[in-house]
C-alpha positions as CSV (number, residue, x, y, z in Angstrom):
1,X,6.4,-8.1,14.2
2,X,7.7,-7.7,10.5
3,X,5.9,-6.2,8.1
4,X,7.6,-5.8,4.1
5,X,6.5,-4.8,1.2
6,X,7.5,-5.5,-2.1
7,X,6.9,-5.6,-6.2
8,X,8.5,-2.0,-6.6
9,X,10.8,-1.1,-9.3
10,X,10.5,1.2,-12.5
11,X,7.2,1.4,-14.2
12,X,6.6,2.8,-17.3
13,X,3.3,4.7,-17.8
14,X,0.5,3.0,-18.0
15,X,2.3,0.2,-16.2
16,X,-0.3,-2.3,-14.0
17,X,2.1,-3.5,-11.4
18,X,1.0,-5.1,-8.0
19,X,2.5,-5.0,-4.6
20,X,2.5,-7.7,-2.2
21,X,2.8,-6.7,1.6
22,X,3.6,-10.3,3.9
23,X,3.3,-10.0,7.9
24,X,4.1,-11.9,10.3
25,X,4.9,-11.9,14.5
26,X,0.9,-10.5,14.8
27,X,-2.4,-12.1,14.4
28,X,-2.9,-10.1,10.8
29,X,-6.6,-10.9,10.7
30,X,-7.0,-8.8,13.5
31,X,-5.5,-5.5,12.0
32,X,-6.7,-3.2,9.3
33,X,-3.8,-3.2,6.3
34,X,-3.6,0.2,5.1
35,X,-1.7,1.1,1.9
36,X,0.5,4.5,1.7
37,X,2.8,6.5,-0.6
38,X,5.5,9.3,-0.3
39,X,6.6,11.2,-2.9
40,X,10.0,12.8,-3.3
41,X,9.3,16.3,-1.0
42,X,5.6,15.5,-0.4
43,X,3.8,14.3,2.9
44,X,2.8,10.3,3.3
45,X,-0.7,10.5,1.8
46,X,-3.1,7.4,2.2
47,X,-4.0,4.9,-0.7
48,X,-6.6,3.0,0.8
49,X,-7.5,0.5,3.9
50,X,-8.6,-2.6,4.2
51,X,-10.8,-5.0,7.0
52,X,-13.6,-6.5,6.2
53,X,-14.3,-2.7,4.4
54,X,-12.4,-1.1,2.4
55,X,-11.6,2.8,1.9
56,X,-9.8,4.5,-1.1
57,X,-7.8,7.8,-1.0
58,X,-10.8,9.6,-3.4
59,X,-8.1,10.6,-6.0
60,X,-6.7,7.1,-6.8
61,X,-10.2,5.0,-6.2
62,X,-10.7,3.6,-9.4
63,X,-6.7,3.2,-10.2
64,X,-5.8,1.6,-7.0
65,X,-7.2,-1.9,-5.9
66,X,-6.2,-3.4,-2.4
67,X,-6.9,-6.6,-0.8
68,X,-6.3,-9.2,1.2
69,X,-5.4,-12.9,2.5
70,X,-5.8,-13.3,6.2
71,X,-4.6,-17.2,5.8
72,X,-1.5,-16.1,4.1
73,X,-0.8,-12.8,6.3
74,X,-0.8,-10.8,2.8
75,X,-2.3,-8.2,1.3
76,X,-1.8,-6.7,-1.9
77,X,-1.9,-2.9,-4.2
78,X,-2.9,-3.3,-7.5
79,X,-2.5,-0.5,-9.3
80,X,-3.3,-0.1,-13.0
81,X,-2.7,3.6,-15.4
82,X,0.6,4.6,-13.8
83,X,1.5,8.0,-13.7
84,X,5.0,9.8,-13.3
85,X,3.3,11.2,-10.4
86,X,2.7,8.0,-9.0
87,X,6.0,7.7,-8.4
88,X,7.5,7.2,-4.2
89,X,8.1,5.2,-2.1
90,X,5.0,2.9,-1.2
91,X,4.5,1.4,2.4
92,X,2.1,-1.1,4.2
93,X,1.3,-0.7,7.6
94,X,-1.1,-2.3,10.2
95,X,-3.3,-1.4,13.0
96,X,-6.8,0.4,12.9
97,X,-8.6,1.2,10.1
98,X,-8.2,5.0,9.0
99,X,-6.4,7.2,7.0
100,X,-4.2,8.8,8.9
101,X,-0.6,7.4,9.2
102,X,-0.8,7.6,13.0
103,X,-3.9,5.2,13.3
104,X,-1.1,2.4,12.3
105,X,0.8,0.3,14.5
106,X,3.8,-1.5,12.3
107,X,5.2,-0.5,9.1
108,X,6.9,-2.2,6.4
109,X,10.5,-0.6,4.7
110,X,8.3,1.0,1.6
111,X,9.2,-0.4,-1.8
112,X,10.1,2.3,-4.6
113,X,8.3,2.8,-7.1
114,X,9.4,4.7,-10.5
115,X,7.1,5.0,-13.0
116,X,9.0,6.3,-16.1
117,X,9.3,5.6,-19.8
């Protein structure tokens, strides 16, 4: 299995960039893709997962937009109104829908994201 996100890089504020995650080795339509971030010092906190529901971390819904193409084995994290403090390291993952990290089976290398004028 190989899971990789990507589309990270430095942001300026306000910024609207979108990251693509791309699976493969795994029958993707059959897993939730959930979407998560990690600060510099802070805990991996959930974005948002994604089925045939979908479920947003309350403090980004709104910001944060997820989705998917089971044809394609992608999903993607649309984010729009970047913060500083949206900046880490930002991971997609696999396996049953939740919000904990340990509901999910394979993880991707995390792309970083910077957002910074």
């Amino acid at each position: 299995v190989q899971l990789q996100a990507f589309g990270g890089g430095l942001v300026q504020p306000g910024g609207r960039p979108r990251l693509s995650c791309t699976a493969s080795g795994l029958m993707f339509s059959t897993y939730a893709v959930g979407w998560f971030r990690q600060a510099p010092g802070k805990e991996r906190e959930m974005i948002g997962s994604i089925d045939w529901r979908t479920n947003y971390a309350p403090s980004l819904k709104g910001r944060f937009t997820i989705g998917r193409d089971d044809a394609k084995g992608t999903a993607f994290l649309q984010m729009t109104g970047l913060r500083p403090e949206d900046t880490g390291v930002y991971y997609c993952a696999v396996g049953r829908f939740g919000s904990r990290p340990n509901e999910y089976t394979y993880w991707g290398q995390g792309t970083l994201v910077t957002v910074s004028s």
